[in-house]
C-alpha positions as CSV (number, residue, x, y, z in Angstrom):
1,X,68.4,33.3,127.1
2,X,71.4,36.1,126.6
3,X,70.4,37.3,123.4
4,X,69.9,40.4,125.0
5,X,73.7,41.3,124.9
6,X,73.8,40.8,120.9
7,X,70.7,43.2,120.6
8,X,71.4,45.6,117.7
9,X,72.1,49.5,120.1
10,X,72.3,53.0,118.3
11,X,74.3,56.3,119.0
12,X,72.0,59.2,117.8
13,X,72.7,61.5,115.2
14,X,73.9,64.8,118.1
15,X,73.3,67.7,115.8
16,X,70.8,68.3,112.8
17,X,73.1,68.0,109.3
18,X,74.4,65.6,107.4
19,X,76.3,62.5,108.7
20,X,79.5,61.1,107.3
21,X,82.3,58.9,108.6
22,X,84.9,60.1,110.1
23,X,87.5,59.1,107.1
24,X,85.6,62.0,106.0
25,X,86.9,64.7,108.3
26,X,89.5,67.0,107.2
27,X,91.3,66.3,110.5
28,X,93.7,63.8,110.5
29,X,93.4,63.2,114.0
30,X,89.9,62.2,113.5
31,X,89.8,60.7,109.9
32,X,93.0,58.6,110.7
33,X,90.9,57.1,113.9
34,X,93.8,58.2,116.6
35,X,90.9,58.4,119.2
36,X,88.8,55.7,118.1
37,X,85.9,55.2,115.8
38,X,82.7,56.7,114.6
39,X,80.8,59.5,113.2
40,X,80.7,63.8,112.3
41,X,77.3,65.7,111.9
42,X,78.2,68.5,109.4
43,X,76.0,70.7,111.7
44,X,73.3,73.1,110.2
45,X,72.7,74.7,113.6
46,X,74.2,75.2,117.0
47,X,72.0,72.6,119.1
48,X,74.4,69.5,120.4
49,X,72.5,67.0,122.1
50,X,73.6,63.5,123.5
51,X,74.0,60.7,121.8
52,X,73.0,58.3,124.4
53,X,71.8,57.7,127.8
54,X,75.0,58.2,130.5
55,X,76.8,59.8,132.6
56,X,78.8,63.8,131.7
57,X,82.5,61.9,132.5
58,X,84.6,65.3,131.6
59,X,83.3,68.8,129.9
60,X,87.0,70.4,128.4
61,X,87.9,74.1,129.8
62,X,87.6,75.6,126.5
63,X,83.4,74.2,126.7
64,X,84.1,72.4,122.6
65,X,84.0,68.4,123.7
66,X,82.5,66.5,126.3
67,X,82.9,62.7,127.5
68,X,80.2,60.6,128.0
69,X,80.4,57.1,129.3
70,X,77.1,55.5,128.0
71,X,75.3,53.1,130.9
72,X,76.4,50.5,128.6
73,X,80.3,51.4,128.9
74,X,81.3,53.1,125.8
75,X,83.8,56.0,126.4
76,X,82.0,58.9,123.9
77,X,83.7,61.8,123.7
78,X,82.1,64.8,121.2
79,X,83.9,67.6,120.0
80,X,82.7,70.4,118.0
81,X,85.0,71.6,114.8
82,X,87.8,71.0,114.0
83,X,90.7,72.7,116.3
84,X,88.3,75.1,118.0
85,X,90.0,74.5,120.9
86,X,92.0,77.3,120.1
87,X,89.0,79.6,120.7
88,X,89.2,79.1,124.4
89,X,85.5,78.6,124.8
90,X,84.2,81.9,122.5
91,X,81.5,80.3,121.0
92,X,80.7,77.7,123.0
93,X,78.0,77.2,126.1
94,X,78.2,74.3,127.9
95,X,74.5,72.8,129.1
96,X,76.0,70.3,131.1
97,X,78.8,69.8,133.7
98,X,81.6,67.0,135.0
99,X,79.1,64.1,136.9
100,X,75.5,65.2,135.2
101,X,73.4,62.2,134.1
102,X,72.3,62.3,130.2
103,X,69.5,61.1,128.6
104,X,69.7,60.3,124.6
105,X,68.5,63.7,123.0
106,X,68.9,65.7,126.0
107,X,70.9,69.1,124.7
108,X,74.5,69.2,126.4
109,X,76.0,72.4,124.5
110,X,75.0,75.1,122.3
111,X,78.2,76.4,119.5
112,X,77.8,79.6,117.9
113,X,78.1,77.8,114.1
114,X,78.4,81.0,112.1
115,X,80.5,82.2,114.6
116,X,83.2,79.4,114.1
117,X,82.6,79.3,110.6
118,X,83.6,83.6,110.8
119,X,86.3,82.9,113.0
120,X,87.6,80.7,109.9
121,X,87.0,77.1,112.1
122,X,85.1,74.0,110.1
123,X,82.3,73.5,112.6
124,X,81.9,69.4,111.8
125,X,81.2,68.2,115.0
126,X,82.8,64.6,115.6
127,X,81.4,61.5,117.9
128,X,84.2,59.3,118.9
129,X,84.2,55.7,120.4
130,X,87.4,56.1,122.7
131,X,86.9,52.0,123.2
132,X,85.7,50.6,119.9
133,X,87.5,47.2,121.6
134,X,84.2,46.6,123.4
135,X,82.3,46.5,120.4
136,X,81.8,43.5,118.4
137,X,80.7,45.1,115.2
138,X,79.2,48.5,114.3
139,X,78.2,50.5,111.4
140,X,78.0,54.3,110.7
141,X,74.2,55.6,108.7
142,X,75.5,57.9,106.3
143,X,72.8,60.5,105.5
144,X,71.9,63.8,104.5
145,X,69.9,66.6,106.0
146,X,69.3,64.4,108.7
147,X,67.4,66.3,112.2
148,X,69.3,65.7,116.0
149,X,68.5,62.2,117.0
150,X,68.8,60.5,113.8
151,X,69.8,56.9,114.4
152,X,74.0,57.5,113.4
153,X,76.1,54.5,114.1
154,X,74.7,51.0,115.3
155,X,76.6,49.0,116.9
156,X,76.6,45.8,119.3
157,X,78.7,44.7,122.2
């Protein structure tokens, strides 16, 4: 009768590029799992889209992550390169704000990738599960070449 709350869910794939896990990233921040768990697109374009259905929870001053709370309560939050924040938003445009609904695929920033990449930034765009505790297993799709919505990380609650 509840086997609906063992169902098999998916966090999309929120940039076209390759997928890795986040031991992957040359940031230790992120490949030492300080914020949590999960996945980086190594992006081959500027188009950020969300990885699931929720809510906009925070969008950071300098527009290069975003927090999403899914409407199944995972904390997301996705940042783009690694410590772009000290661009102060050059390069970044911001689709969404604080409080916006989100739909799975729906574009919620746009990042200048060659721009970054001049600027001398690694654009690898990181999702994060901020409460990994709620899940009761999950499992990142490695891939290459992979387009925006790719199936990235499944995971159940």
């Amino acid at each position: 009768m509840f086997n609906f709350m063992k169902k098999e869910r998916i966090l999309s794939s929120v940039a076209g590029g390759r997928i890795v896990t986040l031991t992957k990233v040359p940031d230790e921040v992120f490949s030492q799992k300080l914020l949590g768990d999960g996945f980086a697109v190594i992006p081959t374009n500027g188009n950020i889209y969300s990885p699931a259905d929720g809510t906009i929870t925070d969008v950071t001053d300098t527009l290069h992550a975003y927090c999403i709370t899914t409407s199944d309560g995972l904390e997301i939050l996705v940042h783009i390169g690694i410590d772009t924040v000290e661009l102060k938003g050059e390069c970044f445009t911001a689709l969404v704000k604080q409080g916006d609904p989100i739909r799975r695929g729906e574009a919620i920033a746009y990042a200048d990738i060659d721009g970054i990449r001049e600027k001398g930034y690694n654009p690898a765009t990181m999702v994060v599960i901020t409460n990994t505790h709620k899940l009761k297993e999950y499992r990142v799709m490695e891939s290459n070449s992979q387009s925006a919505g790719t199936p990235a990380l499944s995971y159940k609650l």
